[in-house]
C-alpha angles and dihedrals in degrees: 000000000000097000106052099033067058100055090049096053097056084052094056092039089061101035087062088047090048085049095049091046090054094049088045089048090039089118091047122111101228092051086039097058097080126034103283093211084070086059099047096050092040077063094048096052082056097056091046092048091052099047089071080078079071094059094046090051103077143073135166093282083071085059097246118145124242090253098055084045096048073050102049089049092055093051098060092076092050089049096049100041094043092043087047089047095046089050102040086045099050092050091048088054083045086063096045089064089070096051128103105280092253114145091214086067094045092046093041084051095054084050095051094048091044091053089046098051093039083053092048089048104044076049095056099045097046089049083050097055115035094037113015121189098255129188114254143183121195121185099239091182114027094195096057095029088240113172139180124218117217145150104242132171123226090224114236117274 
């Protein structure tokens, strides 16, 4: 749990230090290049996507009940898939910064970013709710009562 509570937090650390650079730098040439708002929400999906590290990070010996950990493991699809689209979006609107200043692109692209969130959403939801992520604790050793924590899913049937 260290470790990797660890690990996230150095993410976090230098994404808001990313974050702060960027804001310092805003007025040079090479940040201000390109719009500065896709590169602070390409950081945010990082830190979004990181977070579900959070979520991961935790058992009963934390004190948390079964249900905030059956919430918690819900919630680790939802984090990685918003914190992948926030940052994929953001890049492809990045992109569409360099093409030629045609409104059929920019209007095409909000399409494009609009289908893809509703899929991810409608993805999302369906996963949710047919097969959720659920805490379990499974005996490993029978002898010592040795057990393993873990969010599983029952498989569709």
């Amino acid at each position: 749990r260290a470790l990797g509570l660890s690990l996230m937090s150095v993410v976090m650390l230098l994404t808001l230090a990313s974050i702060l650079w960027l804001w310092l730098y805003r007025r040079e040439p090479v940040v201000a290049s390109s719009p500065l708002i896709c590169k602070y929400i390409i950081l945010l999906g990082t830190i979004v996507f990181s977070s579900a590290i959070f979520a991961l990070s935790f058992d009963e010996g934390a004190g948390w009940s079964t249900n905030a950990l059956d919430t918690a493991c819900k919630s680790v699809p939802w984090l990685i898939f918003s914190g992948h689209f926030i940052t994929y979006a953001s890049a492809l609107a990045k992109i569409r910064f360099y093409l030629p200043d045609k409104p059929p692109h920019s209007r095409l692209l909000l399409v494009v970013m609009m289908i893809t969130a509703e899929a991810y959403f409608a993805l999302l939801l369906a996963w949710t709710l047919a097969d959720p992520l659920r805490w379990e604790r499974q005996v490993t050793n029978d002898m010592t009562g040795k057990s393993q924590g873990a969010c599983n899913s029952g498989g569709v049937e």
